[in-house]
C-alpha positions in Angstrom: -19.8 -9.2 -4.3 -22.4 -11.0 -5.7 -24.6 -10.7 -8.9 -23.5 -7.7 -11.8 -22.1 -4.8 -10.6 -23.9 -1.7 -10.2 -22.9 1.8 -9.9 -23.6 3.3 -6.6 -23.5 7.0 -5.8 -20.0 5.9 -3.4 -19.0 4.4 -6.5 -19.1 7.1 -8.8 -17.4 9.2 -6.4 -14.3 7.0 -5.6 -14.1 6.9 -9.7 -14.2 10.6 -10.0 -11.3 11.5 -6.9 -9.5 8.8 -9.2 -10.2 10.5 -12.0 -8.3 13.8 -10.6 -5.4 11.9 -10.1 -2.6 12.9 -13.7 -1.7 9.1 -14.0 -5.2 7.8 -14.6 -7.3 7.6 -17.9 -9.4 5.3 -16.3 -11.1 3.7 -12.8 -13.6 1.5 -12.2 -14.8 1.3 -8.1 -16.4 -1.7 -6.8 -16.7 -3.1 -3.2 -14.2 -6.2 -2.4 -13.9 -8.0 1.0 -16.0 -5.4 2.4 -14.0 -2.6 1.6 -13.5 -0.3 -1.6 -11.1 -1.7 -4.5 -10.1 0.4 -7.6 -9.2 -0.8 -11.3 -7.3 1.7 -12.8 -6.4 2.2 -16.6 -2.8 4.5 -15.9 -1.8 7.1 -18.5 1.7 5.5 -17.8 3.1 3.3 -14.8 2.9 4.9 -11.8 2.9 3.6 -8.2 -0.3 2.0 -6.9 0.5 3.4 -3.3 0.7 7.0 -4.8 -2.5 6.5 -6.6 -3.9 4.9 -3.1 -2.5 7.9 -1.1 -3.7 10.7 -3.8 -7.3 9.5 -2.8 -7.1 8.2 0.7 -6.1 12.6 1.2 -9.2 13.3 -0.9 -11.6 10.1 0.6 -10.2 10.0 4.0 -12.3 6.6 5.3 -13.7 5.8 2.5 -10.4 5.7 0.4 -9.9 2.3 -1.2 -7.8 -0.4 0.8 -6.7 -2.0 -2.7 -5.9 -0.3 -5.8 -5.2 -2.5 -8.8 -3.7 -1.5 -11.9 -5.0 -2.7 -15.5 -4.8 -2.9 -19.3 -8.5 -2.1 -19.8 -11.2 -2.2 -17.1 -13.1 -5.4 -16.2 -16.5 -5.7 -17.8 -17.3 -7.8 -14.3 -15.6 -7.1 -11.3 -16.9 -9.8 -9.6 -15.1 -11.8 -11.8 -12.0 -9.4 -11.6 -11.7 -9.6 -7.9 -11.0 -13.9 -8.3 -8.2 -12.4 -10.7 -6.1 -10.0 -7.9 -4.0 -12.5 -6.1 -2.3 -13.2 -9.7 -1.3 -9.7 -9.9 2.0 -8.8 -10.2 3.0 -6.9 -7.0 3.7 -3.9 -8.6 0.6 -3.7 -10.2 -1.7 -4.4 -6.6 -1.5 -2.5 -3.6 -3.9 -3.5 -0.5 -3.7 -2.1 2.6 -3.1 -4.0 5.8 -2.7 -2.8 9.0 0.2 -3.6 11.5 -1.1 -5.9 13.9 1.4 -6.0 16.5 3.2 -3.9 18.3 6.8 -4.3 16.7 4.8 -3.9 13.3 3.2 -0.8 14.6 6.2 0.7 15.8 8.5 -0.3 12.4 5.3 1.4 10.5 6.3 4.5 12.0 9.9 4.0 11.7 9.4 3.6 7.8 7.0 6.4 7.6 9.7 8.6 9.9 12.0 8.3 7.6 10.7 8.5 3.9 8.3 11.2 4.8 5.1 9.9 4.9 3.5 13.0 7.6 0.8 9.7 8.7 2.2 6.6 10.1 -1.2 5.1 9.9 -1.0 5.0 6.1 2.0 2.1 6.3 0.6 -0.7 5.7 2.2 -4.2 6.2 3.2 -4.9 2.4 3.8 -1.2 1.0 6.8 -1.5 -1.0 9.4 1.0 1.1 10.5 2.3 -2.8 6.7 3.1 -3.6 6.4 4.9 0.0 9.0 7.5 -1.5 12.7 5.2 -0.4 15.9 6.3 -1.6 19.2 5.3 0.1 19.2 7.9 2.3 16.1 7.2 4.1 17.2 3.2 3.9 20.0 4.0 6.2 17.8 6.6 8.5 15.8 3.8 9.0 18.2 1.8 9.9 19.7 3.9 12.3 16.2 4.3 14.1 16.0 0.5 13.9 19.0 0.2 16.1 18.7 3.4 18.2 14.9 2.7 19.6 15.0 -1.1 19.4 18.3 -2.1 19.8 19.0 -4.2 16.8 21.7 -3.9 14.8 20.3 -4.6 10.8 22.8 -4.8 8.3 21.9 -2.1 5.6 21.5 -4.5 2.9 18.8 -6.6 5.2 16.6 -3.5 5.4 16.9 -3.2 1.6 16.1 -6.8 1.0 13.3 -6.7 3.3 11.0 -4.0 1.2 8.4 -3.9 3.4 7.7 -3.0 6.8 6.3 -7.3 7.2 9.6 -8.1 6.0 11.0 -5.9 8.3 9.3 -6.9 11.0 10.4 -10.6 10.5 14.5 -9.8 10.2 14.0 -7.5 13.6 12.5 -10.1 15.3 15.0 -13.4 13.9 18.1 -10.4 15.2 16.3 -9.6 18.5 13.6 -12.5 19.5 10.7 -10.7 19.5 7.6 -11.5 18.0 7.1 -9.5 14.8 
């Protein structure tokens, strides 16, 4: 983005989906890498990959790919956006694909088995914990993990790994394919 931001029409109505969301006071949209990114004021913590899901069911396509919780909401998001990569990761969720095919099929491993109905909505970094995780679903995973590709991950691997890039990375130092 360059210059001050204003409010577009697709602005306003990313803000108000957000708005309909019970853990947010506030939102601010703005455009970021070519795609929309959301500052959010929570009511209390919550998970940025609910608040991303909540609106990517009410947005479909034009759901943001990076939601970032705040204190307050930037007067500039130009000058917010150089802020995100010192986020803390709990506090910044941005969507990236899988890119290859070990990635793709581990996206829908993880989504398999913590519920997610959409394997297209795992992205690369989404914390397994803020996907819905519990130990059951760890070891379900795991199980798939071994059963459809062979590789035997220790339990605690899986849980260290957190994401499905992680993942991807372990599987392929076990088996020798390139995550």
């Amino acid at each position: 983005m360059t210059g001050p931001h204003q409010t577009t029409a697709a602005d306003q109505r990313v803000r108000e989906s957000a708005l309909t969301h019970p853990d947010v006071r506030e939102a601010l949209a703005f455009r970021h890498d070519d795609a929309w990114a959301l500052a959010v004021v929570p009511v209390r913590f919550t998970s940025v990959i609910e608040i991303r899901e909540h609106l990517w069911s009410l947005l479909a396509e034009d759901g943001p790919a990076l939601v970032a919780l705040v204190d307050a909401l930037p007067a500039d998001p130009d000058a917010f956006a150089a802020t995100l990569p010192t986020l803390p990761a709990t506090r910044i969720t941005r969507f990236v694909p899988p890119h290859s095919e070990l990635e793709r099929t581990l996206c829908a491993m993880v989504a398999e088995s913590v519920g997610v109905p959409d394997a297209s909505r795992v992205g690369l970094d989404d914390d397994f914990l803020d996907l819905g995780a519990d130990s059951m679903s760890v070891i379900q995973l795991v199980t798939l993990v071994q059963e459809s590709l062979g590789v035997e991950l220790p339990l605690e691997e899986a849980v260290d790994a957190g994401s499905v890039r992680a993942l991807a990375h372990a599987v392929s130092s076990r088996s020798g394919r390139d995550a």
